[in-house]
BALO-359460 format. One record per residue: x, y, z of N, C-alpha, C in turn; residue in three letters. Coordinates in steps of 0.02 Angstrom, whole numbers. Each point is the difference from the previous one (the first is absolute). Layout:
SITE      n.X      n.Y      n.Z     ca.X     ca.Y     ca.Z      c.X      c.Y      c.Z    aa
SITE        X        Y        Z        X        Y        Z        X        Y        Z   Ala
...
END
This chain:
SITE      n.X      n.Y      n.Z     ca.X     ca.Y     ca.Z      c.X      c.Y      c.Z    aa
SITE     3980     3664     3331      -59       37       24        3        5       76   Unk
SITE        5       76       10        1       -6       87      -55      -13       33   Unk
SITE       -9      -41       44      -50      -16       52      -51       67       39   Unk
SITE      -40       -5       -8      -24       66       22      -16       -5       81   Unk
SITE        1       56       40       12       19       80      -61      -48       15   Unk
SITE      -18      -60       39      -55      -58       42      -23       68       29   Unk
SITE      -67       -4        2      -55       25       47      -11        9       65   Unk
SITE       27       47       48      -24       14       71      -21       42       45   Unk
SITE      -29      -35       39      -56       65       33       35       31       42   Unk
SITE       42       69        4       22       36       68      -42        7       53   Unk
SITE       17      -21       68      -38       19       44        4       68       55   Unk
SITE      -23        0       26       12       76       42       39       13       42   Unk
SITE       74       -2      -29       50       45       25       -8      110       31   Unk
SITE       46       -6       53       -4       45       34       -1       55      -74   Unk
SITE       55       -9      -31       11       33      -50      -45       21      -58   Unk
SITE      -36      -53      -12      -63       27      -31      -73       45       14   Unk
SITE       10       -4       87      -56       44       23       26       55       22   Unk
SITE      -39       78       -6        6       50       -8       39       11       77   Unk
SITE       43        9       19        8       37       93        4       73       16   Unk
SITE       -6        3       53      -22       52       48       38        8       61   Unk
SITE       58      -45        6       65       12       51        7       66        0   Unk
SITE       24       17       65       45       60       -2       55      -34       14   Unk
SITE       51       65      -52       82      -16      -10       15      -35       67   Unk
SITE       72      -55        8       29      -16       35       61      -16       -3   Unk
SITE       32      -72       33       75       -7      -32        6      -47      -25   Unk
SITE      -56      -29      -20      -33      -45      -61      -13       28      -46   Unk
SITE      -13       38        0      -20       30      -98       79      -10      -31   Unk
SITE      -13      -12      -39       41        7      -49       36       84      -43   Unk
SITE       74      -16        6        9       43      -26        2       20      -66   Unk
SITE      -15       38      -50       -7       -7      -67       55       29      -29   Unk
SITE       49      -27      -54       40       28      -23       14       12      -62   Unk
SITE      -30       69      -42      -21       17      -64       74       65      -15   Unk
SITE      -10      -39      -64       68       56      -30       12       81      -16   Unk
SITE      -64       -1        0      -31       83       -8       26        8       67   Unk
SITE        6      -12       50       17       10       53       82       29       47   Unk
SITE       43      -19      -60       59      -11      -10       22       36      -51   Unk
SITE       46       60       11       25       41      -54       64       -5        3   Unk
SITE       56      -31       48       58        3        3       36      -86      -16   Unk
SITE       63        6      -16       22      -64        4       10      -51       76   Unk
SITE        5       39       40       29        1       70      -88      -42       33   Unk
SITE      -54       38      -39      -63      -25       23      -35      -40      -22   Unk
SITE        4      -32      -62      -10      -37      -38       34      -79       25   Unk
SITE       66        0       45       -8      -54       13      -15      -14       36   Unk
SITE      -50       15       42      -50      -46       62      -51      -10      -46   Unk
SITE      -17        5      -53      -58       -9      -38       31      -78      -26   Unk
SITE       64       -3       -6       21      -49      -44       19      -70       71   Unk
SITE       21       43       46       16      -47       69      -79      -47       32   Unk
SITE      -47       40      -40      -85       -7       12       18      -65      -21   Unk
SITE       -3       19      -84      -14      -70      -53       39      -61       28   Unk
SITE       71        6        4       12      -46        9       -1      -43       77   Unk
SITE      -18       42       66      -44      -51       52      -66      -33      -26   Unk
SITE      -56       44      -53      -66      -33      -13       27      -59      -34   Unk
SITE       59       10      -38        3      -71      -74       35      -71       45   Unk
SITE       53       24       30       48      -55       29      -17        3       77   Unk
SITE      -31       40        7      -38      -11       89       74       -8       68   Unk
SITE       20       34      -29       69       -8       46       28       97       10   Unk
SITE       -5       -9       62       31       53       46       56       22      -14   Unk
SITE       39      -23      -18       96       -4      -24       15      -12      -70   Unk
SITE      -13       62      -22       22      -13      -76       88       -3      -12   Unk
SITE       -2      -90      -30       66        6        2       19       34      -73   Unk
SITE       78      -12      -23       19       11      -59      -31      -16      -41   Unk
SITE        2      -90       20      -24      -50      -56      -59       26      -43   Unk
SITE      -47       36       39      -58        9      -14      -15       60      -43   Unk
SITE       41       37       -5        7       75      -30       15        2      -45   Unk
SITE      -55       20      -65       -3       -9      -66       23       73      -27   Unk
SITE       42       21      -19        9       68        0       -7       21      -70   Unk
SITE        6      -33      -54      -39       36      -58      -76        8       -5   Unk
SITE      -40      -42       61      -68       26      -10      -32       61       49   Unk
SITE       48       -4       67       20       50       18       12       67      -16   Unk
SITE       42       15      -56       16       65      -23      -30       25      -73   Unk
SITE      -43      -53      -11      -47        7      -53      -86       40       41   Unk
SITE       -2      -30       62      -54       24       40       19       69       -3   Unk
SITE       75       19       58       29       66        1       -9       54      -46   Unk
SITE       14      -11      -51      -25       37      -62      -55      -26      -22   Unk
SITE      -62      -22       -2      -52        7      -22       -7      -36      -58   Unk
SITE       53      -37      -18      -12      -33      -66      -62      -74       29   Unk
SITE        2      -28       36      -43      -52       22      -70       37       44   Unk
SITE      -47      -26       13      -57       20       58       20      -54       51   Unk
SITE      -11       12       57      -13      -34       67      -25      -66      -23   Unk
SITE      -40       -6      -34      -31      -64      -28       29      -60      -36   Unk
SITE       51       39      -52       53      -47      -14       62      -20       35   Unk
SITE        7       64       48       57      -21       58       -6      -56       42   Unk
SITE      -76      -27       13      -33      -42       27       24      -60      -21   Unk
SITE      -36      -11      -87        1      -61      -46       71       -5      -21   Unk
SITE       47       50       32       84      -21      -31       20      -43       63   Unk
SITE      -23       32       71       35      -32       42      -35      -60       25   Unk
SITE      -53       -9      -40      -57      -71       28       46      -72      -40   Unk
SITE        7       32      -66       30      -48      -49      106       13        0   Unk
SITE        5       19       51       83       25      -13       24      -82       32   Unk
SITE       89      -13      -17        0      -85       30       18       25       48   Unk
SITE        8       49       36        4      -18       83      -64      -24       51   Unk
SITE      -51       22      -42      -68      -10        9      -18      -77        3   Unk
SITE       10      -20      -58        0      -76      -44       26      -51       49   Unk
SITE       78       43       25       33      -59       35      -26        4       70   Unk
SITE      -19       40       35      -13       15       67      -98      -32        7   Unk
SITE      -19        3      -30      -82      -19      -12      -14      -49      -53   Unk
SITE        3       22      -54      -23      -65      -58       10      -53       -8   Unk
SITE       61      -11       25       34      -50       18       -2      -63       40   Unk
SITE      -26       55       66       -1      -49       55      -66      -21       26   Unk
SITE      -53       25      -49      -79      -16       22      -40      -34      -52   Unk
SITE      -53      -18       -8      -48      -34      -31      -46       44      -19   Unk
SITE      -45      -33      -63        4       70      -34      -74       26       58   Unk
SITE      -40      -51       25      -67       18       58       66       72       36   Unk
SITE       51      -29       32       12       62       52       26       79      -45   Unk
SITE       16      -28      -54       15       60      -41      -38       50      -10   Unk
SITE      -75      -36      -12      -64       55      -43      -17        6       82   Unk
SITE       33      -24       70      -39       47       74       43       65        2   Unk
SITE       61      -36      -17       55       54       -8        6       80      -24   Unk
SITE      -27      -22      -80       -7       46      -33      -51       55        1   Unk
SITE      -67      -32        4      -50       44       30       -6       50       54   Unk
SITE       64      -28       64       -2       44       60       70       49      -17   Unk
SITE       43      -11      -39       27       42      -25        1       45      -59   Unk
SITE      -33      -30      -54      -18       52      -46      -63       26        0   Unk
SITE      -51      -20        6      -80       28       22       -6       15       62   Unk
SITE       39      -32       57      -22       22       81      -45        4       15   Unk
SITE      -33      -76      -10      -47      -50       44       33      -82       -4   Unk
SITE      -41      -17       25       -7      -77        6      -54      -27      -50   Unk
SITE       21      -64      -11      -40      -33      -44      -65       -7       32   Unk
SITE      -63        8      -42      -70      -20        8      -34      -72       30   Unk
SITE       64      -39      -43      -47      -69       35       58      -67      -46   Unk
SITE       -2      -44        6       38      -52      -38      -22       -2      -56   Unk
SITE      -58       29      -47        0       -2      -73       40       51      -25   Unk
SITE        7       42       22       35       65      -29       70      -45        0   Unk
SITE       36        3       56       78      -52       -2       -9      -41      -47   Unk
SITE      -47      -32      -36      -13      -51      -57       13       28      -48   Unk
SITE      -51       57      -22       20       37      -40       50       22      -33   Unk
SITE       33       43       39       46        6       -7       59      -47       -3   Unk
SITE        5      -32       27       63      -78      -11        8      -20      -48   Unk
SITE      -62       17      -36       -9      -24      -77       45       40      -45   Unk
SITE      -15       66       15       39       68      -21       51      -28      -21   Unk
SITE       27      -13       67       77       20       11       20      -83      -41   Unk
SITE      -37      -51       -3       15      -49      -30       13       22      -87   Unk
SITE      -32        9      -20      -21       17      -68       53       65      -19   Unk
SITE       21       39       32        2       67      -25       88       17       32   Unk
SITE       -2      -50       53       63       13       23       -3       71       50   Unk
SITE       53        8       45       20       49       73      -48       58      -32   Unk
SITE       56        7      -51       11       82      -36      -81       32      -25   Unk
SITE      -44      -61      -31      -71        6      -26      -30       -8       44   Unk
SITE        3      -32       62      -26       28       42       -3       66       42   Unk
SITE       57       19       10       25       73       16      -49       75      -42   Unk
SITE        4      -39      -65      -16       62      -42      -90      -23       22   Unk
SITE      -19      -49       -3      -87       -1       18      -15       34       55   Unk
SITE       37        8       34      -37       15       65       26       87        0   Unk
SITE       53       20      -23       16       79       16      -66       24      -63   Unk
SITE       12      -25      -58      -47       16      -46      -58       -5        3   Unk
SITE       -9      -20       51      -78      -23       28      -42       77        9   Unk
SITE      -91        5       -9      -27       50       40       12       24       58   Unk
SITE        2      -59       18        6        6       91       67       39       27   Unk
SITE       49      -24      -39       65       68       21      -18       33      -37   Unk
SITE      -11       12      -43      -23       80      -22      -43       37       49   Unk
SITE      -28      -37       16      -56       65       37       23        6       79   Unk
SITE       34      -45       24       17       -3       66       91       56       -9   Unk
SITE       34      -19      -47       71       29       19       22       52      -64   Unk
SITE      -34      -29      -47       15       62      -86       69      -13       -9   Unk
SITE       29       36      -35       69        5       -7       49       14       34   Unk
SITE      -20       48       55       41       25       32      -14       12       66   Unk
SITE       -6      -73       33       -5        1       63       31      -71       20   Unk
SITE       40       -9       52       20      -78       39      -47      -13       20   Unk
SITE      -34      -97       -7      -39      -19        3        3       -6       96   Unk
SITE      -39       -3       30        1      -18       62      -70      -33       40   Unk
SITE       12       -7       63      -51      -56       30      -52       56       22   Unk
SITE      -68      -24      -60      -62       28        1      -36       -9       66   Unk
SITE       -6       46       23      -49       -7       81       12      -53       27   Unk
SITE       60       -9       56       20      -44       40      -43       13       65   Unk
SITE      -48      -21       -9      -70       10       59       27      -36       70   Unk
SITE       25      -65      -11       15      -27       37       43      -40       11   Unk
SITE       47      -63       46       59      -37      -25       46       64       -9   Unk
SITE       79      -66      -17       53       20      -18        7       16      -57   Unk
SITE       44       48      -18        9       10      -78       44      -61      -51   Unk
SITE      -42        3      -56       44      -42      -51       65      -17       10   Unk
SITE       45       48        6       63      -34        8       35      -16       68   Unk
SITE      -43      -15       31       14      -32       68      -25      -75       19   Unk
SITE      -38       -3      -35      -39      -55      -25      -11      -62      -49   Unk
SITE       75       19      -48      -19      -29      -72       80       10      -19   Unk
SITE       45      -54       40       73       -2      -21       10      -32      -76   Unk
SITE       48       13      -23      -12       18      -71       10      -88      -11   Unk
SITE       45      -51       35      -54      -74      -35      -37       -2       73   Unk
SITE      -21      -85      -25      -56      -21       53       31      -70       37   Unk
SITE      -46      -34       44       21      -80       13       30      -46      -43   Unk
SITE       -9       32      -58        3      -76      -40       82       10      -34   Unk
SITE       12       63      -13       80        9      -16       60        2       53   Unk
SITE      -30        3       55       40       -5       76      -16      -63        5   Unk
SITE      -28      -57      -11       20      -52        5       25      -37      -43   Unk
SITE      -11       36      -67       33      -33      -48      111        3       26   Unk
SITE       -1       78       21       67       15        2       15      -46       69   Unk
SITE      -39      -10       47       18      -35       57       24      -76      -11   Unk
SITE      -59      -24      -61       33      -69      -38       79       -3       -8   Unk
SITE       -4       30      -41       70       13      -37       53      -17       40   Unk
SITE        0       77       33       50        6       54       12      -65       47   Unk
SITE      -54      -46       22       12      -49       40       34      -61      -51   Unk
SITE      -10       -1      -57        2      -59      -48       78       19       -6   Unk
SITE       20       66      -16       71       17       -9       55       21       52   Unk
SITE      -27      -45       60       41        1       74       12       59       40   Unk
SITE      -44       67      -25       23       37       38      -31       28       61   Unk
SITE      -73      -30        6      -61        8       66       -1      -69       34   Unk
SITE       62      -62      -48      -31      -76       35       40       -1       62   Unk
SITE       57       14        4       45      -17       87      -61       44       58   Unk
SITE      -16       61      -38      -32       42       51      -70      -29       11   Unk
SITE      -40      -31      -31      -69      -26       -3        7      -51       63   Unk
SITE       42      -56      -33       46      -70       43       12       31       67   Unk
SITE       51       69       17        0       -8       61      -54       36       43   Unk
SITE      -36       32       -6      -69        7        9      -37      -12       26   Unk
SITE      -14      -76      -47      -45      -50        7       45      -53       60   Unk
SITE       66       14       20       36      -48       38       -8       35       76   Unk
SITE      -21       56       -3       -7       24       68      -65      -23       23   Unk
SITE       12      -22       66      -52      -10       47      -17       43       54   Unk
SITE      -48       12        3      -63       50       37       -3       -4       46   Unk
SITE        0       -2       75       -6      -42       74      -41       51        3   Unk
SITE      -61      -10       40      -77       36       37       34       24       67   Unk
SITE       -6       60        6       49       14       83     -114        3       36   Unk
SITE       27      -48       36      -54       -5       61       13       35       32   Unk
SITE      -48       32       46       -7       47       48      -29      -12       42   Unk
SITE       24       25       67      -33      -38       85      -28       58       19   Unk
SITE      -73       -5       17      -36       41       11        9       22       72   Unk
SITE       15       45       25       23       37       66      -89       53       27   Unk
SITE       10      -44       72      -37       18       39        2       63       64   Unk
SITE      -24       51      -33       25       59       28      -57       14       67   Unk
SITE      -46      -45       14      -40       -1       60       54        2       71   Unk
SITE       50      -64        1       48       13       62       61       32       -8   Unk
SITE        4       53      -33       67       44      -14       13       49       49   Unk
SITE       24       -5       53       31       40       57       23       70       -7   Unk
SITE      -14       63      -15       26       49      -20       24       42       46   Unk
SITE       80        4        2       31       12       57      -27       80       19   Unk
SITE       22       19       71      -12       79       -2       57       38       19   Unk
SITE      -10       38      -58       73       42      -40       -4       82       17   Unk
SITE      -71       -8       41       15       81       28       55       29       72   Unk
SITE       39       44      -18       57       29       51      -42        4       76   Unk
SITE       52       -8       65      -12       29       39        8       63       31   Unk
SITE      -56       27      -31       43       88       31      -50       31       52   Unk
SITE        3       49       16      -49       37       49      -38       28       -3   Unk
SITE      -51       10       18      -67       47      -21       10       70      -20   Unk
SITE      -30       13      -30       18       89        4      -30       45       68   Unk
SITE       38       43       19      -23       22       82       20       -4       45   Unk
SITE       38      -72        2       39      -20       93       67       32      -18   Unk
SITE       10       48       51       59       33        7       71      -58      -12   Unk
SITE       37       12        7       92      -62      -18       28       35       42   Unk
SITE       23      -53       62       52       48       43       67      -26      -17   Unk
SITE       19       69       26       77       14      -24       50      -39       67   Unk
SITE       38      -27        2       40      -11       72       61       68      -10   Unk
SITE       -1       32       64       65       43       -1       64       -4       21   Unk
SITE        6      -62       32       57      -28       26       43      -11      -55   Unk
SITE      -23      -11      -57       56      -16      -74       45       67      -14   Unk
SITE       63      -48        0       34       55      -19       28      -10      -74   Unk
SITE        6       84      -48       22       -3      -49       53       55       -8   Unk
SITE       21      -37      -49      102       21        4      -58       89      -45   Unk
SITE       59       48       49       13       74      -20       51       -1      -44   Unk
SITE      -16       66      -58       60        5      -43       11       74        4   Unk
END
């Protein structure tokens, strides 16, 4: 018997109240498939998805799922499942699921598949539970299947960051692990000799304080560096007795 979604109160996100911005270079760009009639144009729609899902600027190989890809291309999938293929694909798994807890997962997921932030620490409860009970993948499908992407992205739109009023955007903000897997890997690495010589010598360097002698610029003599030349006006006499060689 599945656990049913714990109870929480959303509070008043930017995203939930109506705005009245005029456009900027904060709005968000929206990227809907109706929009896109060529193959050639269709993949910035797809270059969309995969910065919102994996939040990374540089799509490498690794990351490039190409049968869900050319299922988008032709129309056999909606934008929506292109989403839930590449949320749940293992490059995904290994690069995120992997390396976080499931609290940073459901901050994770929310700012990339809904594009907001979590409400408050019951919701992260909530959900933790999800993803406990139901596993990555059942979580994935709760939340695209959710009202809330329906009415915010439908089928055929990349999910993106709902009224970024203020702050940095999501993926500048929210590296895909957190503290606790960078120190887990920092463990490691020191336990398996390869940060310990460098830690050791480090910690073997000593610091010396450079003191500084405060200089008293009250008796500083400042030489005088202006030329001696002549006024403008007094005639310069010539002597004519000099003789110069004729050619």
């Amino acid at each position: 018997m599945a656990i049913p979604l714990l109870q929480y109160k959303p509070s008043s996100q930017n995203q939930r109240v109506p705005g009245y911005e005029v456009p900027n270079e904060d709005t968000p760009r929206i990227y809907r498939i109706e929009d896109y009639a060529f193959d050639g144009e269709i993949q910035e729609l797809i270059w969309a998805a995969y910065r919102q899902v994996f939040s990374e600027h540089e799509i490498l190989k690794f990351y490039r799922q190409s049968n869900l890809e050319s299922q988008v291309k032709n129309r056999a999938i909606t934008v929506r499942d292109f989403i839930r293929g590449l949320a749940k694909s293992e490059a995904f798994r290994n690069l995120v699921v992997q390396t976080n807890s499931n609290y940073r997962l459901v901050e994770i997921a929310l700012k990339r598949l809904l594009g907001r932030a979590s409400y408050n620490k019951e919701e992260e409860i909530a959900w933790s539970i999800k993803i406990a009970t139901l596993g990555w993948d059942g979580f994935v499908d709760a939340l695209i299947d959710s009202q809330e992407y329906q009415t915010n992205f439908g089928e055929n739109i990349v999910p993106y960051q709902r009224r970024r009023f203020k702050d940095r955007p999501f993926n500048l903000v929210t590296p895909r692990y957190g503290d606790y897997w960078r120190d887990k890997l920092e463990n490691e690495r020191y336990k398996s000799g390869d940060i310990k010589n460098f830690l050791e010598l480090a910690s073997s360097i000593e610091i010396k304080t450079v003191v500084y002698t405060p200089v008293n610029l009250a008796n500083i003599q400042i030489p005088d560096m202006t030329r001696n030349t002549k006024p403008q006006g007094v005639p310069v006499s010539i002597d004519s007795s000099a003789n110069f060689p004729v050619r």
